[in-house]
C-alpha positions as a printed Julia matrix, in Angstrom:
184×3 Matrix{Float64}:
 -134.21  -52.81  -31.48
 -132.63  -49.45  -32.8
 -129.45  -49.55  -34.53
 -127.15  -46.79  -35.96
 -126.08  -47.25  -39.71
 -122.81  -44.85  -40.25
 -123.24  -44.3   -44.37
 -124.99  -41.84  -46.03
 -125.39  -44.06  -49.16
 -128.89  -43.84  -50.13
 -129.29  -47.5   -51.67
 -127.62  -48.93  -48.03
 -130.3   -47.1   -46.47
 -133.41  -47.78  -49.05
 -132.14  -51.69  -48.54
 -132.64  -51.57  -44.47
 -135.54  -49.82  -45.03
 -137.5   -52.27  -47.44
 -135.88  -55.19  -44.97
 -138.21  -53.4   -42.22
 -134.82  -52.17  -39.84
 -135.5   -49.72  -37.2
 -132.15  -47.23  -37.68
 -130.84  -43.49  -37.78
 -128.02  -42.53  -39.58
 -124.98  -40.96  -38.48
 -121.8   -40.46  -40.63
 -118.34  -39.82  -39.97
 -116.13  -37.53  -42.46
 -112.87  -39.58  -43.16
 -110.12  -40.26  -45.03
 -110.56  -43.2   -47.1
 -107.27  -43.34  -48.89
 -105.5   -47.02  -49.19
 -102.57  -48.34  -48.8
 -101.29  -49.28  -51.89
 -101.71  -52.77  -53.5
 -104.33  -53.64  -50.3
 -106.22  -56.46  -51.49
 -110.21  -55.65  -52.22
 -111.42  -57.99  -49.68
 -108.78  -56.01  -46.99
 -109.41  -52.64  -48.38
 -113.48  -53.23  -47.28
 -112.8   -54.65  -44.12
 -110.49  -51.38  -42.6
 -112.68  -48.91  -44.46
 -115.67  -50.4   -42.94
 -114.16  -51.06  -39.49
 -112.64  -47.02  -39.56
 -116.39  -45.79  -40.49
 -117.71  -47.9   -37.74
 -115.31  -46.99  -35.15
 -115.62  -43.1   -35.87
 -119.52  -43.44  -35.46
 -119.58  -45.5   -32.39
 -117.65  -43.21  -30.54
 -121.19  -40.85  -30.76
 -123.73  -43.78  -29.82
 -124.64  -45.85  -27.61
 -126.89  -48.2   -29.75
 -124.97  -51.44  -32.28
 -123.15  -49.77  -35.07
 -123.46  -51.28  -38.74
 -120.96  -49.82  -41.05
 -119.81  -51.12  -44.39
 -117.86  -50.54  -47.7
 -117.81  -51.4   -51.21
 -115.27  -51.71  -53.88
 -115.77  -53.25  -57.78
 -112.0   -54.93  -58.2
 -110.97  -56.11  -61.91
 -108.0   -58.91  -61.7
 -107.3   -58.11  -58.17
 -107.22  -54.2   -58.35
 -109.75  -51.4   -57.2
 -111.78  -49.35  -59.21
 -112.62  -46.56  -57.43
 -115.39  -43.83  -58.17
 -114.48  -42.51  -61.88
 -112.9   -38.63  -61.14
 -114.83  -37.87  -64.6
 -116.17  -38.52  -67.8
 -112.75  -40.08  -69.45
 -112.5   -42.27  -65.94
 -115.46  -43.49  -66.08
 -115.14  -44.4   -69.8
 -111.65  -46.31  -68.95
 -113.45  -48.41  -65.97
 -116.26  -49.43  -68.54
 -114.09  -50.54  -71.11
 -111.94  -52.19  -68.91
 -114.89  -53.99  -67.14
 -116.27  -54.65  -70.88
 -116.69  -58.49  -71.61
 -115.14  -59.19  -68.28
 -116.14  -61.14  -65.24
 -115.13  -58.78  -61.86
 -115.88  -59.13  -58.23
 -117.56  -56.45  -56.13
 -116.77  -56.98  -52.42
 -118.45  -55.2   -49.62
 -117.29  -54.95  -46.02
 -119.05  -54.59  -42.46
 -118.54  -54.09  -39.34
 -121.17  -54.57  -36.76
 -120.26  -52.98  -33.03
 -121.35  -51.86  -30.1
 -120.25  -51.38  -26.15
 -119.94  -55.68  -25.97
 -118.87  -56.89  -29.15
 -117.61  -56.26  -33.08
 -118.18  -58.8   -35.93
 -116.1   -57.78  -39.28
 -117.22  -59.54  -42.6
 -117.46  -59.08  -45.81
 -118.98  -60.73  -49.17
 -118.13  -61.19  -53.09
 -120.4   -61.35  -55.78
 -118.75  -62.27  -59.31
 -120.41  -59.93  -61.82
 -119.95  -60.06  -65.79
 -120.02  -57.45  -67.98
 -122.08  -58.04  -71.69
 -118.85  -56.96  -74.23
 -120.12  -53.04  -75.33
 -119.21  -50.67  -78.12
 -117.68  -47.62  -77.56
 -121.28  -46.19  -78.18
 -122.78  -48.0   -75.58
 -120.33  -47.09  -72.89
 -120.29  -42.78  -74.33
 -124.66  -43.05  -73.76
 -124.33  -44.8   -70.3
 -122.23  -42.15  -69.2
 -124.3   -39.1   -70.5
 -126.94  -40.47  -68.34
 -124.6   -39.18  -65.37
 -125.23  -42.45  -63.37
 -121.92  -43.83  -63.29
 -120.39  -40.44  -61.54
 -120.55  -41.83  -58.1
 -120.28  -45.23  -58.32
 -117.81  -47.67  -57.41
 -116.58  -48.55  -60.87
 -118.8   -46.83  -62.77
 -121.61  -48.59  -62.72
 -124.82  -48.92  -60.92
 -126.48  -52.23  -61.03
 -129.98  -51.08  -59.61
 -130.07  -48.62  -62.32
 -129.4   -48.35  -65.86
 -126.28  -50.01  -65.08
 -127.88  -53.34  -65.07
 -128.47  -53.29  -68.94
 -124.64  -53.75  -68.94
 -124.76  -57.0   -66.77
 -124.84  -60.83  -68.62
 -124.69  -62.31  -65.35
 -123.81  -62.24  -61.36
 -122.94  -65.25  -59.04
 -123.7   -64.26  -55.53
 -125.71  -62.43  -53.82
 -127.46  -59.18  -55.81
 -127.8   -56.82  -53.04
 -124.02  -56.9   -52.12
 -123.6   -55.4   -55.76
 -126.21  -53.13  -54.79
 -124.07  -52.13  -51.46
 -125.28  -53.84  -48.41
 -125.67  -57.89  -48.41
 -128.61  -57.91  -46.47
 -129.25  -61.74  -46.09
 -125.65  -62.3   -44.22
 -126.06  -58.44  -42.38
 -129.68  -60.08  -41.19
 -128.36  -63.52  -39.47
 -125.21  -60.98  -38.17
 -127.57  -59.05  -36.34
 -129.63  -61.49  -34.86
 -126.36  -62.25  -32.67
 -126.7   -58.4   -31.55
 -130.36  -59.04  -30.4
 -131.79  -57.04  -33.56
């Protein structure tokens, strides 16, 4: 059964795709500015729930939306503005165990089903060098706090408890059993 995934993030939609999902994609332009001092696990769950909404109001088929954030000691880290940014995030991330949290929302005419996961990730400790040639490579520019761990990101990663495609953007073992409950 045909379902409507409302991102345009390629890795959400290279995940469904290697998972064998039947899906079009339709997106919704919003306004994802948060409340102040929302907690991560929060922050997902509304941003995924608005995306969903908008999108659902154009289809008739089950909705999946979702939404990722990479929180340090309780506090998002966005997508780095630019080069110094992205160098702050790093460094702050550095040697450190964070959590990366992603939210969905499944929905249709019938039902909605909000969840989200946590993966703990740890950072190797890195020079200043290390962080200055990650960034050159332009990769951390549009990532949730700077880093992509299904790219050259990874080289930066000691460890992660949880599951490795919720870092990725999409945690595609609970999304799977979610769906099943929507007949897909």
């Amino acid at each position: 059964m045909k379902f409507v995934l409302a991102s345009g993030s390629p890795r959400r939609r290279d995940i469904l795709k290697g998972a064998g999902y039947d899906f079009e994609i339709l997106t919704a332009d919003l306004d994802e500015t948060l409340p102040q001092g929302i907690r991560p696990e929060e922050a997902v769950l509304c941003l995924a729930q608005l995306k969903g909404d908008a999108v659902s109001k154009k289809t008739d088929l089950t909705v999946v939306s979702a939404d990722t954030v990479v929180a340090l000691d309780g506090r998002i880290l966005g997508k780095p503005g630019n080069m110094s940014d992205a160098f702050d995030m790093l460094s702050a991330l550095s040697g450190k165990t964070h959590s990366v949290f992603t939210g969905v929302c499944i929905q249709n005419a019938d039902k909605k089903v909000k969840f989200y996961e946590q993966t703990l990730v740890e950072f190797y400790s890195l020079s200043e060098k290390e962080i200055y040639d990650y960034i050159l490579t332009k990769e951390p520019m549009d990532k949730a706090g700077a880093y992509g761990i299904q790219g050259l990101g990874a080289l930066l990663v000691k460890r992660i408890n949880g599951d490795y495609l919720n870092v990725v953007g999409l945690p595609l073992a609970r999304l799977s059993r979610e769906l099943k409950k929507f007949g897909i």
